[in-house]
PyMOL Python script that loads the backbone (N, CA, C, O; Angstrom):
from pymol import cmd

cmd.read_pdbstr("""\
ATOM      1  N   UNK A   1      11.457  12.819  -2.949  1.00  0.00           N
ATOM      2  CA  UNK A   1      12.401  12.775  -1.854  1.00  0.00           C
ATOM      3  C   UNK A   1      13.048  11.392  -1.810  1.00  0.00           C
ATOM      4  O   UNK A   1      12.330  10.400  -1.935  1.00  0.00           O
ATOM      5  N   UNK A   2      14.544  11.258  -1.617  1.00  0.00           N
ATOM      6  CA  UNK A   2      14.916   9.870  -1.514  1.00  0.00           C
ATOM      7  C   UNK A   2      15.709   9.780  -0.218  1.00  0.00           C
ATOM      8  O   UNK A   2      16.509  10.599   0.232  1.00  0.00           O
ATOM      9  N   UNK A   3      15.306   8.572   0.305  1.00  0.00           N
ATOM     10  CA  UNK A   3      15.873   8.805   1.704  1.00  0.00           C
ATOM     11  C   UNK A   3      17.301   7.201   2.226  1.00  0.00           C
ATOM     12  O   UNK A   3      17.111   6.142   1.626  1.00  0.00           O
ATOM     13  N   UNK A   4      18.086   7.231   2.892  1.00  0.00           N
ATOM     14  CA  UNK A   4      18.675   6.247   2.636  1.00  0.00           C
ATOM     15  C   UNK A   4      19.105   5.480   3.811  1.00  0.00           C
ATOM     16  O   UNK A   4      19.728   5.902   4.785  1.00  0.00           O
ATOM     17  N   UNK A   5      18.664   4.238   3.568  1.00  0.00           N
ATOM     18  CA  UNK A   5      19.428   3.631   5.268  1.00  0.00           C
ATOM     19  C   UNK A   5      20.286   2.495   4.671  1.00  0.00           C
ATOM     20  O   UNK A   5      20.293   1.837   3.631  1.00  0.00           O
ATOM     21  N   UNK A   6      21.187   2.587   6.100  1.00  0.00           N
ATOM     22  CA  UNK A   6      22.083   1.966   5.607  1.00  0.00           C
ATOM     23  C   UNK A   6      22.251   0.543   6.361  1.00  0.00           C
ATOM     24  O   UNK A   6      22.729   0.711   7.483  1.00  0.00           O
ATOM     25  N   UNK A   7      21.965  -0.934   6.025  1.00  0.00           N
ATOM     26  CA  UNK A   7      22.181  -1.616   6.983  1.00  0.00           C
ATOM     27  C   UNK A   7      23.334  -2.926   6.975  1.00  0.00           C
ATOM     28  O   UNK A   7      23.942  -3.307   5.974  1.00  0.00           O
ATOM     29  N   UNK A   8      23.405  -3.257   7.778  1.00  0.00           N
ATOM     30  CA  UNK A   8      24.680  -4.208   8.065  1.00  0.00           C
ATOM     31  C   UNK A   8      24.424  -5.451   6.974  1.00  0.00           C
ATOM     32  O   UNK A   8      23.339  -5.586   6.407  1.00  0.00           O
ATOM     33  N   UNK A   9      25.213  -6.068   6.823  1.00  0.00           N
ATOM     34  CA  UNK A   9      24.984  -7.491   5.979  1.00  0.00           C
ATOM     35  C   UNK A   9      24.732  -8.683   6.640  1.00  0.00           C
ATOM     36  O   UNK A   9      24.544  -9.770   6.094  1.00  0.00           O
ATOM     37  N   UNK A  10      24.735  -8.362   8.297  1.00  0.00           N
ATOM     38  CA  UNK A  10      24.297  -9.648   8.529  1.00  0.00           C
ATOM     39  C   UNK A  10      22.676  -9.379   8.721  1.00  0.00           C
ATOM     40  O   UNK A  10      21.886 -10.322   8.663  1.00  0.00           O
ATOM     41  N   UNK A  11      22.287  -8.159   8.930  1.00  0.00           N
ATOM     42  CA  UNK A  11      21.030  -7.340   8.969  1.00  0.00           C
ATOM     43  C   UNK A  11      20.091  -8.069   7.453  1.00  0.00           C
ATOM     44  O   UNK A  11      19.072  -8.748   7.575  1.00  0.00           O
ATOM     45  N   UNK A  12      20.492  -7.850   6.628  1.00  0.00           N
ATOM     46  CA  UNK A  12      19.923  -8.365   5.227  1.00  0.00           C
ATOM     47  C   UNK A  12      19.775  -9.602   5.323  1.00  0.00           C
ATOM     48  O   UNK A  12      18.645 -10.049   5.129  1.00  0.00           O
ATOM     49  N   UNK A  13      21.009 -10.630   5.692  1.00  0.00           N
ATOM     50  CA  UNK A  13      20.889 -11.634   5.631  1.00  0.00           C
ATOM     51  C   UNK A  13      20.043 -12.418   6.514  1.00  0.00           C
ATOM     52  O   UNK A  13      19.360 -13.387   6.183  1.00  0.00           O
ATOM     53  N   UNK A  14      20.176 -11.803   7.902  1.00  0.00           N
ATOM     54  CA  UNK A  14      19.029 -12.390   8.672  1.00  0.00           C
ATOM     55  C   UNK A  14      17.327 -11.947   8.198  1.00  0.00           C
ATOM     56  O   UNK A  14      16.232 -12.350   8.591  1.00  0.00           O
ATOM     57  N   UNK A  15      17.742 -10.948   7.191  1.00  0.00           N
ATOM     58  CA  UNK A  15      15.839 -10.849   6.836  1.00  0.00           C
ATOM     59  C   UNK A  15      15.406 -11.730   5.123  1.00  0.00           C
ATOM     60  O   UNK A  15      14.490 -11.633   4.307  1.00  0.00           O
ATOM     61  N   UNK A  16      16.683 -12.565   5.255  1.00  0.00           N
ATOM     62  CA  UNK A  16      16.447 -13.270   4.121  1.00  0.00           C
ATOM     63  C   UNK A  16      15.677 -12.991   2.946  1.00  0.00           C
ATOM     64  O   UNK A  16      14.748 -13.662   2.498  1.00  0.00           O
ATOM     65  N   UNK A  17      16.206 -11.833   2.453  1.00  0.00           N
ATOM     66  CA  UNK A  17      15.889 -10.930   1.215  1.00  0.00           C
ATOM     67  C   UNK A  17      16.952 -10.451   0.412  1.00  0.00           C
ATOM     68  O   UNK A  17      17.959  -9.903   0.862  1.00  0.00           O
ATOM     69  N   UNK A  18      16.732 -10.649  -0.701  1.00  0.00           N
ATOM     70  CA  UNK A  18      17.620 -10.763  -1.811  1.00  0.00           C
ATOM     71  C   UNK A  18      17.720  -8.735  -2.030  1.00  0.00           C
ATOM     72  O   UNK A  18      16.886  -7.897  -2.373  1.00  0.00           O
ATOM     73  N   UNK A  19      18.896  -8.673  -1.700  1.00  0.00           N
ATOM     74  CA  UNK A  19      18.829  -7.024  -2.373  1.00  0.00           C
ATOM     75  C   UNK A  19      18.363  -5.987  -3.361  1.00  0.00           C
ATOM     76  O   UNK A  19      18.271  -4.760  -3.361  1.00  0.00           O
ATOM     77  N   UNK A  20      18.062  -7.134  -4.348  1.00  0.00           N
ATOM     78  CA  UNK A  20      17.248  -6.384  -5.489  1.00  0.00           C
ATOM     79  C   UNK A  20      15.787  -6.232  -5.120  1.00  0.00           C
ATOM     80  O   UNK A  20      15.036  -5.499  -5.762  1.00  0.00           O
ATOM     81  N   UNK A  21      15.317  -7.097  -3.842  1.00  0.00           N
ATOM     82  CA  UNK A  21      14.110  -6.890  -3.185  1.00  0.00           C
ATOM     83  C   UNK A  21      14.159  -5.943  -2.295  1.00  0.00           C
ATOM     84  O   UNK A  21      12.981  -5.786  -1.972  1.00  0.00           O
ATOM     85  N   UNK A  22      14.887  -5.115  -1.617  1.00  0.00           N
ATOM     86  CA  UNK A  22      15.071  -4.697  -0.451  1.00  0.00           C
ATOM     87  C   UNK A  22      14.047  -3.239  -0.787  1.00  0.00           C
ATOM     88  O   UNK A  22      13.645  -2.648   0.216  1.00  0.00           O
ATOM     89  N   UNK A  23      13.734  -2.808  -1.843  1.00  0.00           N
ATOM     90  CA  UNK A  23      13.641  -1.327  -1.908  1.00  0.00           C
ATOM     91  C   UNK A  23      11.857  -1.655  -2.092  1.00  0.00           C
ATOM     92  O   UNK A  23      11.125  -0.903  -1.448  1.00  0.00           O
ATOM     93  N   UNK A  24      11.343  -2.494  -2.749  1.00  0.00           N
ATOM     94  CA  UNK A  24      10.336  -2.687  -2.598  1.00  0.00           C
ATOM     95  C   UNK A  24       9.584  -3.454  -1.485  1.00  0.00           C
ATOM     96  O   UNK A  24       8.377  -3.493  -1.250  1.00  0.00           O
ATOM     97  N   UNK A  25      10.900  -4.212  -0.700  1.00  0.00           N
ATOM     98  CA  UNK A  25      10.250  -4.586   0.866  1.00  0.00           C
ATOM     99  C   UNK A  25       9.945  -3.834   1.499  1.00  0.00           C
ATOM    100  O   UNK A  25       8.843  -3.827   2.048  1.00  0.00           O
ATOM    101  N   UNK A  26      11.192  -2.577   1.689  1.00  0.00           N
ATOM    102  CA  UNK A  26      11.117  -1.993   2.673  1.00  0.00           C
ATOM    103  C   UNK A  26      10.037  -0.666   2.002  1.00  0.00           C
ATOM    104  O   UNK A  26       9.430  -0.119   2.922  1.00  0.00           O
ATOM    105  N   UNK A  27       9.832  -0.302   1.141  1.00  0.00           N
ATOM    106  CA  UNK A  27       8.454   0.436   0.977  1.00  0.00           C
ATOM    107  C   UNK A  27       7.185  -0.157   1.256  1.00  0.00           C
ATOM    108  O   UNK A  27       6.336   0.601   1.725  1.00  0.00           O
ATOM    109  N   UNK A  28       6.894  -1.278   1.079  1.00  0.00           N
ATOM    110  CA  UNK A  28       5.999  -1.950   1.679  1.00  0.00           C
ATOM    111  C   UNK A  28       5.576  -1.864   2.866  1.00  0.00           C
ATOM    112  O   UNK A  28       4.524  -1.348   3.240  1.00  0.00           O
ATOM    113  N   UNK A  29       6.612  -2.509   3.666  1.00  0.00           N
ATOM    114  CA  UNK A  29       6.388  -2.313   4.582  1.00  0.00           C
ATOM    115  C   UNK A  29       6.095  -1.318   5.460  1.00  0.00           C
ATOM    116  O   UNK A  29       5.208  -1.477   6.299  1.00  0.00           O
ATOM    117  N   UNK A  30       6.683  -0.374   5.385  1.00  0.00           N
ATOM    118  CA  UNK A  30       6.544   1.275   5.542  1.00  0.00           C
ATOM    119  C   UNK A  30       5.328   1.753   5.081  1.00  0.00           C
ATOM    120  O   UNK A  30       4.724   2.672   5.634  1.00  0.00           O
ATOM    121  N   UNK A  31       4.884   1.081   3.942  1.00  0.00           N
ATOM    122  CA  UNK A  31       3.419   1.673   3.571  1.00  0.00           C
ATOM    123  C   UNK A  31       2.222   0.897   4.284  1.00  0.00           C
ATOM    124  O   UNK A  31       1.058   1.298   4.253  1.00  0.00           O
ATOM    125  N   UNK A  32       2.628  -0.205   4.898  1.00  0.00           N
ATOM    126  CA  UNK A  32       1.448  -0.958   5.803  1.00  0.00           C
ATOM    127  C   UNK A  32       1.645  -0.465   7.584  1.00  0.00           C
ATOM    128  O   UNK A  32       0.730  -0.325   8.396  1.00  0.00           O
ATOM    129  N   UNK A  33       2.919  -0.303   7.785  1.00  0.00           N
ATOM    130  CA  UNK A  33       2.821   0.243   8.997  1.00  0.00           C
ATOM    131  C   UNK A  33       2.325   1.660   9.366  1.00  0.00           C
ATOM    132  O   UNK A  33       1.959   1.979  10.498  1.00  0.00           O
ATOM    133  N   UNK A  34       2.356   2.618   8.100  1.00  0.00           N
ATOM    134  CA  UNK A  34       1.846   3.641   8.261  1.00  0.00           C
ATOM    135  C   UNK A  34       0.243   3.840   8.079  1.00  0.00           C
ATOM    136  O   UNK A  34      -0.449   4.781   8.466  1.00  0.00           O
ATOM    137  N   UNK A  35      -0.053   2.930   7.530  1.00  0.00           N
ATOM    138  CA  UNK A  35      -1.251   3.096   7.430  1.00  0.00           C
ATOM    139  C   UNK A  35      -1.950   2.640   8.749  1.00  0.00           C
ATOM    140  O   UNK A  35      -2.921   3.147   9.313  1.00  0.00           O
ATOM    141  N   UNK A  36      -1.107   1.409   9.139  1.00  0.00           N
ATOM    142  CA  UNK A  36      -1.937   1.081  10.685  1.00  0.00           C
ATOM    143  C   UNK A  36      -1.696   2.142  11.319  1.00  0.00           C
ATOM    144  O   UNK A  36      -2.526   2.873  10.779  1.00  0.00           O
ATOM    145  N   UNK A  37      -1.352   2.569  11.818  1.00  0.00           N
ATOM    146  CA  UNK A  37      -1.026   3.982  12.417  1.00  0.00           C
ATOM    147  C   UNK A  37      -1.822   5.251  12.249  1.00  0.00           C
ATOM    148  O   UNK A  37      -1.761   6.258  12.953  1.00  0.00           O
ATOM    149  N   UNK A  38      -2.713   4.989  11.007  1.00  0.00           N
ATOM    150  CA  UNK A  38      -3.580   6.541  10.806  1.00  0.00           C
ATOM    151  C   UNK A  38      -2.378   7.232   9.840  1.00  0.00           C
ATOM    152  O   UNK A  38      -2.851   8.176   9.207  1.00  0.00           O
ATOM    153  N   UNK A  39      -1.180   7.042   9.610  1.00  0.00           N
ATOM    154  CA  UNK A  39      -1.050   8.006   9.305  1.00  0.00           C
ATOM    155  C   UNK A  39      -0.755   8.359   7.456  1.00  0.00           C
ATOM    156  O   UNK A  39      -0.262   9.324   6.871  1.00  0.00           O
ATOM    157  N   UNK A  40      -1.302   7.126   7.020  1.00  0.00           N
ATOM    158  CA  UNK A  40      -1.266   7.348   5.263  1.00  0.00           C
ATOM    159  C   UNK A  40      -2.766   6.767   4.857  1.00  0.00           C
ATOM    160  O   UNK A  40      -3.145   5.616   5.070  1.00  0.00           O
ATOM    161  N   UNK A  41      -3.498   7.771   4.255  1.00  0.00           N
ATOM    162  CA  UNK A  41      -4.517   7.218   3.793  1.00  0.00           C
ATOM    163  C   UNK A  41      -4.399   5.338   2.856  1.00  0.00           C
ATOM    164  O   UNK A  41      -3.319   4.803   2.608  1.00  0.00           O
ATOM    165  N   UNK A  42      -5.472   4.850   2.593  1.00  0.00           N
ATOM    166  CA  UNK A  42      -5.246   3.561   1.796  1.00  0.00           C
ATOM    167  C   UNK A  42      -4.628   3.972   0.200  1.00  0.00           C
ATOM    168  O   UNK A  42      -4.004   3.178  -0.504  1.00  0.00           O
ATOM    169  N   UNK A  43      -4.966   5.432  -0.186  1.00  0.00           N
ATOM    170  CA  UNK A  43      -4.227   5.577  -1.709  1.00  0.00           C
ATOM    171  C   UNK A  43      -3.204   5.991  -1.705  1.00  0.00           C
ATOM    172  O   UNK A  43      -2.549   6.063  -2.745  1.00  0.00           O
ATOM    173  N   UNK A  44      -2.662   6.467  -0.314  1.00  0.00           N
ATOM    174  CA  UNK A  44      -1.283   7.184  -0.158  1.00  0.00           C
ATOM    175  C   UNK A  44      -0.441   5.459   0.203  1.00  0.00           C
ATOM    176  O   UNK A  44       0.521   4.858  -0.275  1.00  0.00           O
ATOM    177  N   UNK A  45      -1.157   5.266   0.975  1.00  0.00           N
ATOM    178  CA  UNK A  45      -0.187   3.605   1.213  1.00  0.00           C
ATOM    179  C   UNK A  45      -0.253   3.243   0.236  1.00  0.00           C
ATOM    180  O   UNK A  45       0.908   3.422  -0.130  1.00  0.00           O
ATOM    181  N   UNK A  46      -0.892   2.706  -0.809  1.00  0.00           N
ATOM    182  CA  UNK A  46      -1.308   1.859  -2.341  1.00  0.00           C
ATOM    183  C   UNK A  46       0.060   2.728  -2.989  1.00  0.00           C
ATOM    184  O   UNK A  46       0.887   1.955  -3.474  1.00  0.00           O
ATOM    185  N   UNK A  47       0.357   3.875  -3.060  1.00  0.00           N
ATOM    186  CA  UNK A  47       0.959   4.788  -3.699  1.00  0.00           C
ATOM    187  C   UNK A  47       2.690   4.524  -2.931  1.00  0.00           C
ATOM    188  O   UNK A  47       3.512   4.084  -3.735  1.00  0.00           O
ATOM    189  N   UNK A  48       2.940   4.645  -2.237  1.00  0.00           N
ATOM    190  CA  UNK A  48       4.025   4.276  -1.656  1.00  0.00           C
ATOM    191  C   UNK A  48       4.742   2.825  -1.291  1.00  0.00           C
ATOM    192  O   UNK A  48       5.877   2.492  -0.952  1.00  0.00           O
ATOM    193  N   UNK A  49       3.541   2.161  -1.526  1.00  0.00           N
ATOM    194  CA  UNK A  49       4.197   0.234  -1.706  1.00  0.00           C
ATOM    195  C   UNK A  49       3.816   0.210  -2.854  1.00  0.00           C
ATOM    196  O   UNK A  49       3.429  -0.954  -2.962  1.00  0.00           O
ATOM    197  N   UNK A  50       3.581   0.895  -4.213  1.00  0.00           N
ATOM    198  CA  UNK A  50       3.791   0.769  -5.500  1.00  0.00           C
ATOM    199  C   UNK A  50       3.068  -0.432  -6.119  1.00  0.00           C
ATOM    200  O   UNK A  50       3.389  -1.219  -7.010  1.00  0.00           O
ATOM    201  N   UNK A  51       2.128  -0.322  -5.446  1.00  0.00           N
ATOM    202  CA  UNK A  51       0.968  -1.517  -5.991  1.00  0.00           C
ATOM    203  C   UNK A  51       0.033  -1.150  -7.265  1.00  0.00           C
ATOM    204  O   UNK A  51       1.062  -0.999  -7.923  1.00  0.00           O
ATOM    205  N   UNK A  52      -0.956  -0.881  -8.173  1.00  0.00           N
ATOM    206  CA  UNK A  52      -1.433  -1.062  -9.215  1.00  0.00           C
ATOM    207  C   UNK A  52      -2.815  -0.318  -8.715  1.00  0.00           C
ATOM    208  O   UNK A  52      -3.632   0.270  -9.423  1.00  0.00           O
ATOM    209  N   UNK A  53      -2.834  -0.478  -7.546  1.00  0.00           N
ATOM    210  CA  UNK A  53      -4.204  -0.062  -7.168  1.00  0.00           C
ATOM    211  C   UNK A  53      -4.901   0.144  -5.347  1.00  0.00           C
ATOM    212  O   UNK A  53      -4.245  -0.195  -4.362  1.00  0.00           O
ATOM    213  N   UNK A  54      -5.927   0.588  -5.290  1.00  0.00           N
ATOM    214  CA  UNK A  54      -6.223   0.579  -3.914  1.00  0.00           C
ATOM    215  C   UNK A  54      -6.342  -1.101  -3.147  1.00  0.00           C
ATOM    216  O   UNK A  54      -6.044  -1.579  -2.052  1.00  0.00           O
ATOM    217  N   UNK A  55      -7.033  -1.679  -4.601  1.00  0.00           N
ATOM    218  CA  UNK A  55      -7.450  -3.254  -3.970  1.00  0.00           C
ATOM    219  C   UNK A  55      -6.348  -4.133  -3.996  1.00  0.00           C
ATOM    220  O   UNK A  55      -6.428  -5.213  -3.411  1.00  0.00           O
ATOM    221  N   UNK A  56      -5.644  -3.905  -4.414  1.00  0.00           N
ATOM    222  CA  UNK A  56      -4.097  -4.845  -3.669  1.00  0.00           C
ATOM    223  C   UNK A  56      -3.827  -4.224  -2.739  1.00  0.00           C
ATOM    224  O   UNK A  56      -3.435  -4.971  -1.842  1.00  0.00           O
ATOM    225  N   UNK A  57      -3.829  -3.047  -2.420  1.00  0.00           N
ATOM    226  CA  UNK A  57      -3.199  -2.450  -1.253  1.00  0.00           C
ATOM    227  C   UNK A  57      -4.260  -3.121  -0.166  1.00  0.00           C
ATOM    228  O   UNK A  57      -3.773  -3.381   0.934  1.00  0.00           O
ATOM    229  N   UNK A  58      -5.687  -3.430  -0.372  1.00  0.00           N
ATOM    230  CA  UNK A  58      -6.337  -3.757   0.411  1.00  0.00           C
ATOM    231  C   UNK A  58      -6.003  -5.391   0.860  1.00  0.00           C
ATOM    232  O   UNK A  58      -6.136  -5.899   1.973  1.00  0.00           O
ATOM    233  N   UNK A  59      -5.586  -5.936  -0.249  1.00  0.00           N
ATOM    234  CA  UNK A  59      -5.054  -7.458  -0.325  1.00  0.00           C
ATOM    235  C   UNK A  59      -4.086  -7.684   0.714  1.00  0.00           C
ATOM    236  O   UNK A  59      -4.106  -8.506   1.630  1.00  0.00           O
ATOM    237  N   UNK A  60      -3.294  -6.872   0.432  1.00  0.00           N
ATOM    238  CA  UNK A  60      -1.823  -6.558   1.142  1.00  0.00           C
ATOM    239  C   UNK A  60      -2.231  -6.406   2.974  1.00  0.00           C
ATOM    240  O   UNK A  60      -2.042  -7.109   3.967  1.00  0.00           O
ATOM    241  N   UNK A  61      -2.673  -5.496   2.779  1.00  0.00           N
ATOM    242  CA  UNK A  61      -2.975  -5.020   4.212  1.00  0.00           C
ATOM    243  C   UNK A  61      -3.883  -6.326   4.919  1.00  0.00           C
ATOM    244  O   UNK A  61      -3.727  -6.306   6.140  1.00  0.00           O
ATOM    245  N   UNK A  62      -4.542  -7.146   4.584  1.00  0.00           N
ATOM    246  CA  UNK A  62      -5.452  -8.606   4.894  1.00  0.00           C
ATOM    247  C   UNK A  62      -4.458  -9.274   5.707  1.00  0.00           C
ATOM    248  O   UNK A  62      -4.382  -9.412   6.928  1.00  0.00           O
ATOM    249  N   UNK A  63      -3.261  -9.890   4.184  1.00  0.00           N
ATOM    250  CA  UNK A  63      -2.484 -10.556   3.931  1.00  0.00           C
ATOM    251  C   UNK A  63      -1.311 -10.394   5.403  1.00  0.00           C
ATOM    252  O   UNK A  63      -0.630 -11.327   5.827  1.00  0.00           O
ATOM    253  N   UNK A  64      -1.326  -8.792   6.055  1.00  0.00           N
ATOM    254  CA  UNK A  64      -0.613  -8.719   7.380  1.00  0.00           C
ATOM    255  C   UNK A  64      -1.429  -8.501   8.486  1.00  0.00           C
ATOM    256  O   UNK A  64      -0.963  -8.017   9.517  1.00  0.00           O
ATOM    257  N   UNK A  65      -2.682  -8.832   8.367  1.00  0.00           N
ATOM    258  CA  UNK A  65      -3.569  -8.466   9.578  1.00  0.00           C
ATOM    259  C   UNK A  65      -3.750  -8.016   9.888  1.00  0.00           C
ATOM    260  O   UNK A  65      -3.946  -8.198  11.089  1.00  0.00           O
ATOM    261  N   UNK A  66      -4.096  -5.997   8.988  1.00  0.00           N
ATOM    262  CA  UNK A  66      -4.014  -4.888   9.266  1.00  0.00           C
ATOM    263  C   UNK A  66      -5.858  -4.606   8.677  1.00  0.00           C
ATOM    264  O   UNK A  66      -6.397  -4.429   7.585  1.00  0.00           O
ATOM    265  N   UNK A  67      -6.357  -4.704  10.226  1.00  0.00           N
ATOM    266  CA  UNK A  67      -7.816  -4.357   9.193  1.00  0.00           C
ATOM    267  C   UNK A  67      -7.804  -2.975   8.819  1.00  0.00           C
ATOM    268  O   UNK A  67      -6.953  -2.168   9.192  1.00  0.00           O
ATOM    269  N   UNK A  68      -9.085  -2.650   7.831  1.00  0.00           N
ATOM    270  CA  UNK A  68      -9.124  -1.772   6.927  1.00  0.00           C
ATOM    271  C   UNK A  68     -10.185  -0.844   7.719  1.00  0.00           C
ATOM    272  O   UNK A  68     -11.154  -1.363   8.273  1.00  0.00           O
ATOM    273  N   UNK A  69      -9.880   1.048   7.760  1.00  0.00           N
ATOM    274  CA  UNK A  69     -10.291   1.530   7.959  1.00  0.00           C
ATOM    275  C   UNK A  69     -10.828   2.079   6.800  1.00  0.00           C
ATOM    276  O   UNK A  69     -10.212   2.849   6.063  1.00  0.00           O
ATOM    277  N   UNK A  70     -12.355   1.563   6.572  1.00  0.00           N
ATOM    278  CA  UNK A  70     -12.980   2.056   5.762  1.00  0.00           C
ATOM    279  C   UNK A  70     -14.471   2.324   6.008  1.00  0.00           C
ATOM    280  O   UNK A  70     -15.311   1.474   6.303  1.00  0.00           O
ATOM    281  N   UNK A  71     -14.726   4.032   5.791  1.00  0.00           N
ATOM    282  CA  UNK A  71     -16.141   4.233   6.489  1.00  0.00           C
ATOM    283  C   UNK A  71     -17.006   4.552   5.077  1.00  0.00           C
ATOM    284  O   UNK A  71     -16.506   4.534   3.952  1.00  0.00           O
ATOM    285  N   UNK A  72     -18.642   4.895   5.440  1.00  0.00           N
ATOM    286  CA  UNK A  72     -19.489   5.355   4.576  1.00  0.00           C
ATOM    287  C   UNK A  72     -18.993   6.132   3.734  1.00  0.00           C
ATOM    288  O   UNK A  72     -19.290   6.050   2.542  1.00  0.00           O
ATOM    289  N   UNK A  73     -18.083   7.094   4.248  1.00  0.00           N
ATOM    290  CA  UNK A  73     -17.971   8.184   3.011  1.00  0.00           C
ATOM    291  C   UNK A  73     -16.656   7.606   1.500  1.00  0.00           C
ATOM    292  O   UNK A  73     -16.601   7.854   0.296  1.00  0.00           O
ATOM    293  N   UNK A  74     -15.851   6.812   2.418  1.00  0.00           N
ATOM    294  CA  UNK A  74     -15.271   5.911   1.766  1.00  0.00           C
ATOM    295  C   UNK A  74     -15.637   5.282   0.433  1.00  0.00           C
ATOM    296  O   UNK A  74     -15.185   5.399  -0.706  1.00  0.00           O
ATOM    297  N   UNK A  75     -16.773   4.460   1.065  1.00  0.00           N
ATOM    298  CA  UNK A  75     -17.647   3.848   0.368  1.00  0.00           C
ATOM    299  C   UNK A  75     -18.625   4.339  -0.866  1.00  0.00           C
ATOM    300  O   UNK A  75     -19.143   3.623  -1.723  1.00  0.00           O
ATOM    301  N   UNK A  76     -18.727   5.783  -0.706  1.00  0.00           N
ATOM    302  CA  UNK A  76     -19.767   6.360  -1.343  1.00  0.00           C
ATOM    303  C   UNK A  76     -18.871   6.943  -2.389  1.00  0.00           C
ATOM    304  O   UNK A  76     -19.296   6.806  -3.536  1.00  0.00           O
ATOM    305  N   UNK A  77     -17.498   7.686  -2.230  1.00  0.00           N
ATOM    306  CA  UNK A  77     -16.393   7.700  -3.212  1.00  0.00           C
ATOM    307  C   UNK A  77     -16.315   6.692  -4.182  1.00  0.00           C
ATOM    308  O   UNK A  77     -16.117   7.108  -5.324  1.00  0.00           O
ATOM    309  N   UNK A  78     -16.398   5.709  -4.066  1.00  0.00           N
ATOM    310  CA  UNK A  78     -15.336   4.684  -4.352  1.00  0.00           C
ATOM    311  C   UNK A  78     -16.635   4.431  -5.498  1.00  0.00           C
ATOM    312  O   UNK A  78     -16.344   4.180  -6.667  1.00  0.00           O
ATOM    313  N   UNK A  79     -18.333   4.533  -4.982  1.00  0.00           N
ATOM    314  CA  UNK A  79     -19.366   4.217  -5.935  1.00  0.00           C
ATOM    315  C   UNK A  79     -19.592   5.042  -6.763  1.00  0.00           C
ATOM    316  O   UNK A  79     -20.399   4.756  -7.647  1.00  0.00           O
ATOM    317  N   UNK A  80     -18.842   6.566  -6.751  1.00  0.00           N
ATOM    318  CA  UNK A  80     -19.508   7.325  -7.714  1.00  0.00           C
ATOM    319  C   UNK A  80     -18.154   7.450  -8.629  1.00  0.00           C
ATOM    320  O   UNK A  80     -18.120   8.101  -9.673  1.00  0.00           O
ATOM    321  N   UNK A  81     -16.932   6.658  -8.024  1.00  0.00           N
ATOM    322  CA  UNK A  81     -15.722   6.401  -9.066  1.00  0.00           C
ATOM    323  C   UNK A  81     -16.499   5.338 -10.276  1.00  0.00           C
ATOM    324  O   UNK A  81     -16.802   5.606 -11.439  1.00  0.00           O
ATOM    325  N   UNK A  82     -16.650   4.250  -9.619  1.00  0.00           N
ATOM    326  CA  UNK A  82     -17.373   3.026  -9.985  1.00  0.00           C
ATOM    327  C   UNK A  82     -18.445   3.766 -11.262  1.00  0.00           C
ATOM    328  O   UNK A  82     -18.128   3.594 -12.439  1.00  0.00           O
ATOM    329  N   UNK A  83     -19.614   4.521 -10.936  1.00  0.00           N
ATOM    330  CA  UNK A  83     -20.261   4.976 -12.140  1.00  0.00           C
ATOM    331  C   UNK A  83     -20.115   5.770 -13.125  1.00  0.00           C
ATOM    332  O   UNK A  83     -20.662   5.836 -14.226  1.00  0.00           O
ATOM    333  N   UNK A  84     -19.135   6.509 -12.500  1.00  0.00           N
ATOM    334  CA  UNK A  84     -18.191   7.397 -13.566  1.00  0.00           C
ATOM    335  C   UNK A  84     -17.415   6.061 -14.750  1.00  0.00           C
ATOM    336  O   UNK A  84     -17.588   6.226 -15.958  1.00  0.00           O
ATOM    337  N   UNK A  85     -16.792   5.108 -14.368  1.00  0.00           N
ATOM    338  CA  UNK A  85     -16.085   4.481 -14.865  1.00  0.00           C
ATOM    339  C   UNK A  85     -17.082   3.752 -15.985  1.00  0.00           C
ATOM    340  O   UNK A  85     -16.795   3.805 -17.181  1.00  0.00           O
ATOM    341  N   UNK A  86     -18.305   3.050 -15.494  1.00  0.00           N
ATOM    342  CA  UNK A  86     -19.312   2.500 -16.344  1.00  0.00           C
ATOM    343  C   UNK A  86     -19.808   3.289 -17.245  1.00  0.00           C
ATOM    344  O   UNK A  86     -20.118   2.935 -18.382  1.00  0.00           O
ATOM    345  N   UNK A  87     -19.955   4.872 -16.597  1.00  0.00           N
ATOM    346  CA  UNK A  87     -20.876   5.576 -17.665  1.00  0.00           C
ATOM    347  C   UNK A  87     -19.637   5.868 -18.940  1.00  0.00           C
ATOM    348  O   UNK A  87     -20.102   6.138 -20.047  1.00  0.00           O
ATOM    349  N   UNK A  88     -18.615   5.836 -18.854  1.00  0.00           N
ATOM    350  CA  UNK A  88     -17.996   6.138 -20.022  1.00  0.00           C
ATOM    351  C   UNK A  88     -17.571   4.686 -20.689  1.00  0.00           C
ATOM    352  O   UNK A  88     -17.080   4.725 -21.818  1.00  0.00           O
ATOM    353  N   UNK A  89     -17.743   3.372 -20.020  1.00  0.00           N
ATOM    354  CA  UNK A  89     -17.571   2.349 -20.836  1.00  0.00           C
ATOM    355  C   UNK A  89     -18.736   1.892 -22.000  1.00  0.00           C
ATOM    356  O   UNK A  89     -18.745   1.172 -22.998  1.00  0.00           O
ATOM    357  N   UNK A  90     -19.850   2.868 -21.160  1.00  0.00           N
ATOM    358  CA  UNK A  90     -21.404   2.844 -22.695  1.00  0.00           C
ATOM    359  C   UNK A  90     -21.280   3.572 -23.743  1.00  0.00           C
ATOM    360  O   UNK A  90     -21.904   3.406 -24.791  1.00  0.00           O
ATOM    361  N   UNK A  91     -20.290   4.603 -23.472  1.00  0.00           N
ATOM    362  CA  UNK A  91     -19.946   5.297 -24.768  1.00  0.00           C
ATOM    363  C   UNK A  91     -19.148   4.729 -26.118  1.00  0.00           C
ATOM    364  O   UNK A  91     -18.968   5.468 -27.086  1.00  0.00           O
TER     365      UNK A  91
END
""", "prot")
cmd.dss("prot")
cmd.show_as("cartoon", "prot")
cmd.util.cbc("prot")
cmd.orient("prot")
């Protein structure tokens, strides 16, 4: 889906961002406000500010003072990603 806004030039200029930045600001940002909000998981935000991974997205989200909703079951995912990943690096 591509969606489009359109804003003024003094709008840009007062957010002192270079236009070739604008598309990855403004996904960013959109992907940290939604997540404070409940309403994008951390891989759907990671996925929509086009980061590399969950742990920049976690960086990211620090970096604006958005603590991290992350519970046990979270946690227990993330360890049996983790041994999956090791058990095929012994092969």
């Amino acid at each position: 889906m591509e969606a489009v806004i359109t804003l003024p030039d003094t709008i840009l200029s007062s957010m002192k961002i270079r236009r070739s930045d604008l598309d990855q600001f403004l996904r960013r940002t959109l992907a940290v406000a939604l997540y404070r909000e409940g309403r994008l998981s951390l891989g759907k935000a990671a996925e929509l500010a086009g980061v590399r991974n969950k742990w920049e997205m976690i960086l990211m989200l620090d970096e604006k003072g958005v603590p991290l909703d992350y519970d046990a079951e979270d946690a227990e995912a993330d360890l049996r990603t983790l041994r999956s990943y090791l058990g095929r690096q012994k092969e």
